[in-house]
C-alpha positions as CSV (number, residue, x, y, z in Angstrom):
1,X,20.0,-54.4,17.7
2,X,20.1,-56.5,20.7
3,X,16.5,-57.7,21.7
4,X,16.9,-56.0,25.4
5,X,17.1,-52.5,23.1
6,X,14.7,-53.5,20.6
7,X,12.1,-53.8,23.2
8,X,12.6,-50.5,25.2
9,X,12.5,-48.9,22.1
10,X,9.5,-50.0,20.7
11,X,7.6,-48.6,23.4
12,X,9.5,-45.0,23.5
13,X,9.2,-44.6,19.5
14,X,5.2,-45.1,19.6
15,X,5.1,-42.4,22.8
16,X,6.7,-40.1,20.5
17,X,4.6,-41.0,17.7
18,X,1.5,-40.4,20.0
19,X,3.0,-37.3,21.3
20,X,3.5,-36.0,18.2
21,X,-0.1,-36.6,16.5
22,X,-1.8,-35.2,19.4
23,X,0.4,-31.6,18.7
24,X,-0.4,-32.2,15.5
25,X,-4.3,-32.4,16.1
26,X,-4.1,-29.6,18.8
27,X,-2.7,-27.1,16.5
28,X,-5.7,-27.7,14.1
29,X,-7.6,-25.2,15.1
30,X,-10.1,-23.1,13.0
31,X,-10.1,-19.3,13.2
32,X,-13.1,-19.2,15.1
33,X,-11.4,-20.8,18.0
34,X,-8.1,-19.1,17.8
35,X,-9.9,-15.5,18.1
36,X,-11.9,-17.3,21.0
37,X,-8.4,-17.9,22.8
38,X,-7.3,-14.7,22.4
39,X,-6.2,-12.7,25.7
40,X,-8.1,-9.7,26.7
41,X,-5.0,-7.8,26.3
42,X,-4.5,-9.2,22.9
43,X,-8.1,-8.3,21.7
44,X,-7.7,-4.7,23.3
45,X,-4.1,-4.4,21.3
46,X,-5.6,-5.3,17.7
47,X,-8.5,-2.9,19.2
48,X,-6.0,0.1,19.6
49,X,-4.2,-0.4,16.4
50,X,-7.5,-0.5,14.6
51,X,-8.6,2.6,16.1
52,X,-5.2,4.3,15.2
53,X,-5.1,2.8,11.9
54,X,-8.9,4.7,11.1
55,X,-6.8,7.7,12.2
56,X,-4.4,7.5,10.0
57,X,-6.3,7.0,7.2
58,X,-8.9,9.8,7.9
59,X,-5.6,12.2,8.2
60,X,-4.7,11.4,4.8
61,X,-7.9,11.7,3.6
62,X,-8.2,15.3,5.1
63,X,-4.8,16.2,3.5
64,X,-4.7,15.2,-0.2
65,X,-5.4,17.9,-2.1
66,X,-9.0,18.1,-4.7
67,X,-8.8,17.0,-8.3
68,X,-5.2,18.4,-9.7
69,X,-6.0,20.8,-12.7
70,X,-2.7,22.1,-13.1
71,X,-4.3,25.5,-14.2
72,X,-3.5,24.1,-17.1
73,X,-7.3,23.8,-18.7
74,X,-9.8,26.5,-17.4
75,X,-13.1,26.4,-18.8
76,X,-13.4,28.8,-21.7
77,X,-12.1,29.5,-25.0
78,X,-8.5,30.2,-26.0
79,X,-7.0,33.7,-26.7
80,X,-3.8,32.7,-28.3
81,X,-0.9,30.3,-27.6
82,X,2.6,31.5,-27.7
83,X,6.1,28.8,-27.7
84,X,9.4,29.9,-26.3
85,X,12.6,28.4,-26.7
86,X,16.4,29.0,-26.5
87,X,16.0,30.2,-23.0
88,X,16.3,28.8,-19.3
89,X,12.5,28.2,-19.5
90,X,11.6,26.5,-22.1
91,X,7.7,26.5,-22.4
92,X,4.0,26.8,-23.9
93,X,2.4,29.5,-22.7
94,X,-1.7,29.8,-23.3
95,X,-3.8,32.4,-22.7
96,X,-7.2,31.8,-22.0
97,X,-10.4,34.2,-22.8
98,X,-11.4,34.4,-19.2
99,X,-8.2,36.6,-18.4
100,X,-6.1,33.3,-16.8
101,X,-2.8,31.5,-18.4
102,X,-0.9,28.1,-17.9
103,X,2.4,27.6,-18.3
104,X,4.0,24.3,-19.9
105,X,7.2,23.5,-19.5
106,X,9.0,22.2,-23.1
107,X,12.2,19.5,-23.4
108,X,13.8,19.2,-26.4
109,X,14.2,14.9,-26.8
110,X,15.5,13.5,-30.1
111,X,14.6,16.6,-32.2
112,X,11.0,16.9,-31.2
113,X,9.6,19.5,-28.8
114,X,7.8,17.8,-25.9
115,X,5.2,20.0,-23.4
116,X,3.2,19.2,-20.9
């Protein structure tokens, strides 16, 4: 490099070095100060969503259903249990003391009767 270049470019590579550290060091910042430069729009924003997400979540809360017992264990003793196969409906049927019944449905898989 001629020495004319050499010399202009000395002093235009450590400007860009110096640009560059300072937006290096003024990126730094800890999450305390990034809330702190948060826009008043931006604060209200999170704000809104927040308050819509509580919504959401207090609608599914109000819509899923108790404990699932399948009516398929009342409390009581059982009558009798009766097995049918060979038709579209495979299934257990039980019959509990109380007067109620559940149904299981039945697959045959590899030669073994599965309910449930």
């Amino acid at each position: 490099m001629p020495l004319r270049l050499r010399s202009t470019f000395r002093p235009l590579s450590s400007g860009v070095l110096a640009l560059f550290t300072l937006g290096l060091l003024s990126s730094c910042q800890t999450p305390s100060d990034r809330t702190n430069s948060d826009s008043p729009s931006q604060t209200q924003a999170i704000q809104q969503l927040d308050a819509r997400l509580k919504r959401l979540e207090q609608r599914i809360d109000d819509a899923a259903p108790g404990p699932d017992r399948g009516n398929r264990v009342p409390p009581g003793p059982i009558k009798s249990i009766t097995f049918r196969s060979g038709t579209t409906d495979d299934r257990v049927r039980i019959y509990w003391a109380n007067g109620e019944r559940s149904d299981l449905p039945c697959t045959l898989e590899q030669g073994t009767w599965a309910c449930g």
